[in-house]
C-alpha positions in Angstrom: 0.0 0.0 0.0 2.7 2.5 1.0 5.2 3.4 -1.7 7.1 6.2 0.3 9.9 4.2 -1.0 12.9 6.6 -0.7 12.4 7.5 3.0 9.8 5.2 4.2 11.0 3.3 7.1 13.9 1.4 7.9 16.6 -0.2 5.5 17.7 -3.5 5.6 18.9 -6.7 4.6 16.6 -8.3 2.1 13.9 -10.8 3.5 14.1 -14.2 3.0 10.6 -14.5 1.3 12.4 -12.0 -1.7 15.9 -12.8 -2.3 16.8 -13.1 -5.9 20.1 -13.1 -7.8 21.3 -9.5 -8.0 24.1 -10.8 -10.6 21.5 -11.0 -12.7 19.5 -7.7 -12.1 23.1 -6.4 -12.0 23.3 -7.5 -16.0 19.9 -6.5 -16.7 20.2 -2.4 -15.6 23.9 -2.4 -17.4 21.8 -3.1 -20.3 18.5 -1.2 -19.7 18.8 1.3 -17.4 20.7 4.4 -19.0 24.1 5.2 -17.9 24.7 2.1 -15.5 27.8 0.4 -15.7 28.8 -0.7 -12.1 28.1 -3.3 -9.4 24.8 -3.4 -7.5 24.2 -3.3 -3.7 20.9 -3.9 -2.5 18.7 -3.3 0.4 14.8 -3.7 1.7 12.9 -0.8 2.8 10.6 -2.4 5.8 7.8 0.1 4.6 5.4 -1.1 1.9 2.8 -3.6 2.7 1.8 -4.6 -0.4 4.7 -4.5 -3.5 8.6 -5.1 -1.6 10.9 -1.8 -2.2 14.4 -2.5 -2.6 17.0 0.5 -2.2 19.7 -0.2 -5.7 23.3 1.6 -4.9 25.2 1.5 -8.0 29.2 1.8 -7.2 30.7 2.3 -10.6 32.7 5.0 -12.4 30.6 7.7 -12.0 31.0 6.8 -8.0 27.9 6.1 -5.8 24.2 6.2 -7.3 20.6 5.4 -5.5 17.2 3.9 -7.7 15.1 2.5 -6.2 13.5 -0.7 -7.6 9.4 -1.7 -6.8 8.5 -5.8 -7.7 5.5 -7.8 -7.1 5.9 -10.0 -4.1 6.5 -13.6 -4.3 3.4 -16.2 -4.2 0.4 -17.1 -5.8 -1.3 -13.0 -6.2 -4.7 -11.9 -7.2 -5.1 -11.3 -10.5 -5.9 -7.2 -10.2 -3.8 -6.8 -7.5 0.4 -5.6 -7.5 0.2 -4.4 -11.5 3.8 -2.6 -11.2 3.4 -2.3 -14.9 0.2 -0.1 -14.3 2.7 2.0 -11.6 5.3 2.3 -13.8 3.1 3.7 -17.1 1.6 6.7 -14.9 4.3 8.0 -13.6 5.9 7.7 -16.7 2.9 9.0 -18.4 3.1 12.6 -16.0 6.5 13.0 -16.1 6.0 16.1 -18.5 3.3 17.4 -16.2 3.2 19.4 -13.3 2.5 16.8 -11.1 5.6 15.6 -9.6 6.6 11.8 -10.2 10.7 10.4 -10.1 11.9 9.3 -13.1 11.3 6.4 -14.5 14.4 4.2 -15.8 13.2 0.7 -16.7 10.3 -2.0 -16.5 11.0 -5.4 -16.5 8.5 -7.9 -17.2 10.6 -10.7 -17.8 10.2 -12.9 -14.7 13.2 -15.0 -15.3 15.5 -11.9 -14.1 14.5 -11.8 -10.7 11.3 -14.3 -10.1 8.7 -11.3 -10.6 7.7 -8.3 -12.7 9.7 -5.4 -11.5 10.6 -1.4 -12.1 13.4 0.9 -11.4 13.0 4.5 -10.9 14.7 7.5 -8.9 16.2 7.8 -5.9 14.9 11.2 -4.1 16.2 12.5 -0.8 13.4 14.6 0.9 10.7 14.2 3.7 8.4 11.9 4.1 6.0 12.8 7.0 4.6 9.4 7.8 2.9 10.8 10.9 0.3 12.6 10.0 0.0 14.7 12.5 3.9 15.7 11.8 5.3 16.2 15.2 8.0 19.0 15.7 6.4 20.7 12.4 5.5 24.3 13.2 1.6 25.4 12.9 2.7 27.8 10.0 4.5 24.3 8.3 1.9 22.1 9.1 -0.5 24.2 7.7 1.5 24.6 3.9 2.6 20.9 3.8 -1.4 20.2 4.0 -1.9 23.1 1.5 0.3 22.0 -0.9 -1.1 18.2 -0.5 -4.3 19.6 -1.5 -2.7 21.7 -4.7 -1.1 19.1 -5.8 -3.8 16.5 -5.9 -6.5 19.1 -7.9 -2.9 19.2 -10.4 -3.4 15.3 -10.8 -7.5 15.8 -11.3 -6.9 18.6 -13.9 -4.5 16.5 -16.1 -5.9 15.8 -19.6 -5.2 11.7 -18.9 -6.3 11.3 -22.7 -3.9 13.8 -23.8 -0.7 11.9 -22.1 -1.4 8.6 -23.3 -3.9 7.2 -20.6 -7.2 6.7 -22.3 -6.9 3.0 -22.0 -6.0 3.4 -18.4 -9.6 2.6 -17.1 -13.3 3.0 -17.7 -14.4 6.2 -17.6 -17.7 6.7 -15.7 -19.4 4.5 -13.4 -16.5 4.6 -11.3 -17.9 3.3 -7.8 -20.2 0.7 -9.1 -16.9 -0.7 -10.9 -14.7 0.4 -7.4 -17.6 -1.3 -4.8 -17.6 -4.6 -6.6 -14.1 -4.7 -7.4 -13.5 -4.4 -3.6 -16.0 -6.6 -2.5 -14.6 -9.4 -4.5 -11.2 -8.8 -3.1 -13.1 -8.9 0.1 -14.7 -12.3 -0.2 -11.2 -13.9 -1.8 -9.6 -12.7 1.4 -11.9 -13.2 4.1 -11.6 -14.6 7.0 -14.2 -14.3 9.4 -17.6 -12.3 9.7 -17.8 -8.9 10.1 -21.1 -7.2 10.4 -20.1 -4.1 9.6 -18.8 -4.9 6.2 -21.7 -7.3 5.5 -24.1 -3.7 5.7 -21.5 -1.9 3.7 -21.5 -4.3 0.8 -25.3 -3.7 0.9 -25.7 0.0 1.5 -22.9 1.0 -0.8 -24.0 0.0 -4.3 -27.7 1.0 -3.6 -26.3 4.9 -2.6 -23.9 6.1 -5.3 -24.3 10.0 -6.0 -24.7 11.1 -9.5 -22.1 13.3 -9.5 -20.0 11.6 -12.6 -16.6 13.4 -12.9 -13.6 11.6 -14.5 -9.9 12.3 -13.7 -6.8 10.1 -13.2 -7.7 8.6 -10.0 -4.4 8.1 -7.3 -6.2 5.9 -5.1 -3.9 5.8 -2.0 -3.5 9.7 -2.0 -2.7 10.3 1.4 0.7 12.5 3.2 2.9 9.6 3.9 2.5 8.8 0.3 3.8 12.1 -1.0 7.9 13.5 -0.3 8.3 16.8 0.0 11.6 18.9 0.0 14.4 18.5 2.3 13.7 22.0 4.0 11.0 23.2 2.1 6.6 22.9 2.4 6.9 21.9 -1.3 6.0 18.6 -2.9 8.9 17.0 -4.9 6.8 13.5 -5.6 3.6 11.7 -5.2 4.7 8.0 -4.9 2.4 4.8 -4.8 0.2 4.3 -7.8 -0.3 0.7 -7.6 -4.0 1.7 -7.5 -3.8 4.7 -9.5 -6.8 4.1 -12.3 -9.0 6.7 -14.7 -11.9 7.3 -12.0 -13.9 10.2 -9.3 -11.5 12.7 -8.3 -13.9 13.0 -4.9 -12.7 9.0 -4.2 -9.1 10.9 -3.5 -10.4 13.8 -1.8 -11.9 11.6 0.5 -9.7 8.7 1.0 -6.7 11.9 2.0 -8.8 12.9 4.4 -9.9 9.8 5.8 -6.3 8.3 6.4 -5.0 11.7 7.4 -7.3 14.0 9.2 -10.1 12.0 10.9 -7.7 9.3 12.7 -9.7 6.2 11.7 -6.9 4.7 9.3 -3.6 3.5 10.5 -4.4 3.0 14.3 -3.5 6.9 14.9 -6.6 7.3 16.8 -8.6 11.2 17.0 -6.1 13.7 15.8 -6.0 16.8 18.6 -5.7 19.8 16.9 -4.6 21.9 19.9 -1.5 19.8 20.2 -1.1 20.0 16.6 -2.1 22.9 15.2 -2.4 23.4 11.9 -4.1 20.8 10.9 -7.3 20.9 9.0 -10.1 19.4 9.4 -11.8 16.9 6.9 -13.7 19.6 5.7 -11.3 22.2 5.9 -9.1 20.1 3.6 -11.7 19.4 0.7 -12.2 23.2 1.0 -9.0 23.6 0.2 -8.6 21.2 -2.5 -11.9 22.5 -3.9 -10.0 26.3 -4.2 -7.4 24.6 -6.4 -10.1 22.7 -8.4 -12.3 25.2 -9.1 -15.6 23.4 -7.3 -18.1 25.2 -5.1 -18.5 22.6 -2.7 -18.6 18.2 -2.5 -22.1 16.8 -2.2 -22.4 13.3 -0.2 -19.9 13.9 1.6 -20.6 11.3 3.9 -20.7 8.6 1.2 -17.3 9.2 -0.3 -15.7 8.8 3.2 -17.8 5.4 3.9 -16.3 4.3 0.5 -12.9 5.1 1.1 -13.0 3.6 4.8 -14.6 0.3 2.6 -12.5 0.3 0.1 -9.0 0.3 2.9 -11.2 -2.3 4.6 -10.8 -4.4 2.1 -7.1 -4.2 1.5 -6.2 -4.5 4.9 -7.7 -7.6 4.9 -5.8 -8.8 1.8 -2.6 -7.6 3.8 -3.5 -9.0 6.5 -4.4 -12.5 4.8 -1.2 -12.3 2.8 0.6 -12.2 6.1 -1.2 -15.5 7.2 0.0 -17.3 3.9 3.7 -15.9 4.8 4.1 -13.6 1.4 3.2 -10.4 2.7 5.6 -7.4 1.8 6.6 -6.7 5.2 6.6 -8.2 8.5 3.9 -5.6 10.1 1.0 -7.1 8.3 0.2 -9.6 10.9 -0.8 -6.3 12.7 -3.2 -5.9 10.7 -5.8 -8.3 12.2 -8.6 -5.7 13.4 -8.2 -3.2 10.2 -10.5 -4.1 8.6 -13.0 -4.7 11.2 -12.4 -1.2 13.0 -12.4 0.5 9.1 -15.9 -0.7 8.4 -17.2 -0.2 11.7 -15.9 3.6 11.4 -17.6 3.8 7.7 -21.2 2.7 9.1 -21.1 5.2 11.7 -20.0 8.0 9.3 -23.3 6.7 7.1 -25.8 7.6 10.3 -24.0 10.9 10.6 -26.7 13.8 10.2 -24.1 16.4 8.6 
């Protein structure tokens, strides 16, 4: 789920579960990635629970150089799930944009190089505020990083995805009937015991979609800790993760940030207190803001967008969570994951009864 590959979490030795021969990704960037001719060292990042993240230090003539590499994990995988090809071709596809992506060097789909499908990019250095209530961040900081978060995400929505070769990229329209039973399948093939909550979800959902029908590249795990920013600066150098990045609703993104970030329901951080931390916005503070750089007057259904985005996590925490059980989860934390997806959907049915 979490690409913040450059600076997300620890680095380490590669996991047992993802070893491969390095001599032979070694040969393949001398002969695809451009101006690599040295000897490969390579590490794990421990964040990233869904596609591994390896850290690629090149020692050769030109000295020391960082990528960074993204492959599917090892196992048996469902069959819409870890598309790196799909990560690779957006970012590749907005690098001429002014939504800020790393470069993109090579995509391998050859699985006899290293087991899997696989991409190298960039190596940034910046911030990555996995916290996101960003402690020791100023009010004045806080308050542009979350600014600039919404800017940059109406930049993604106002891209012409037809114009930079994405038309193919997904169905346009009908974007939450295709999103609610996409998830609910994923669900079901990764189930493992009843939870009521989800059980009303998968019915109230579908029966509740709003008309509103816009179509825009679609991020799908838009969210702080997924973003870097400079190394000193509020300003955005990359939006990282788009393993679920589709053509879709531009509100699905607005609401998922907000979700994960601002009302503490997503990633165990609990209700956010905003005297401690001021500076940051509120749910609705933030979709104000994005709707400024969007040119809207307002989001309808509020409500409904945030039950979908809590539904929608739901569902792949419990993949995670079920890859973890099988023993080919991306990282070691997602046998933490046992009560996401309960506590997500519980938190989306009480948003549904809310009266605002």
């Amino acid at each position: 789920m979490a690409e913040a590959a450059q600076q997300d979490g620890e680095i380490g030795e590669v996991r047992e579960a993802h070893r491969f021969d390095v001599k032979r990704l070694e040969a393949y960037c001398r002969d695809a990635v451009e101006g690599f001719s040295g000897t490969l060292d390579v590490r794990q990042f421990s964040g990233g629970q869904s596609n591994p993240t390896f850290l690629l230090t090149e020692e050769g003539p030109r000295g020391l150089k960082r990528y960074v590499m993204r492959k599917k994990p090892p196992g048996v995988l469902l069959a819409s799930a870890h598309q790196i090809d799909r990560e690779y071709r957006v970012m590749k596809a907005l690098a001429d944009t002014d939504v800020p992506v790393p470069r993109m060097y090579a995509l391998c789909e050859d699985d006899s190089v290293i087991g899997t499908s696989f991409y190298v990019m960039e190596y940034l250095d910046g911030r990555v505020f996995r916290d996101s209530t960003m402690p020791g961040s100023s009010e004045a900081e806080r308050r542009a990083i979350y600014s600039n978060l919404a800017e940059n995400l109406a930049r993604l929505h106002k891209v012409d995805y037809e114009k930079i070769g994405l038309a193919d990229f997904g169905k346009p329209g009908n974007y939450f009937e295709r999103q609610i039973g996409r998830w609910i399948k994923q669900y079901r093939g990764a189930q493992t015991t009843d939870i009521p909550s989800m059980e009303e979800l998968i019915k109230y959902l579908p029966a509740h979609i709003p008309d509103e029908q816009s179509v825009t590249i679609a991020h799908g795990d838009y969210r702080l800790g997924n973003t870097m920013f400079h190394a000193t600066e509020p300003r955005m150098i990359a939006v990282l993760d788009w393993e679920l990045c589709t053509i879709g609703h531009p509100l699905a993104d607005v609401a998922y940030n907000c979700m994960y970030d601002l009302l503490g329901v997503a990633g165990g951080v609990g209700p956010i207190d905003r005297t401690a931390t001021p500076g940051i916005p509120t749910d609705k503070e933030f979709a104000a803001e994005y709707c400024r750089h969007a040119g809207r007057d307002g989001i309808e259904d509020w409500n409904f967008y945030l039950a979908f985005s809590m539904f929608r996590l739901a569902s792949i925490s419990q993949g995670v969570y079920k890859r973890g059980l099988d023993g080919n989860a991306s990282s070691e934390r997602a046998m933490t994951l046992g009560d996401a997806c309960r506590n997500l959907a519980d938190n989306a049915w009480e948003i549904l009864q809310r009266k605002d």
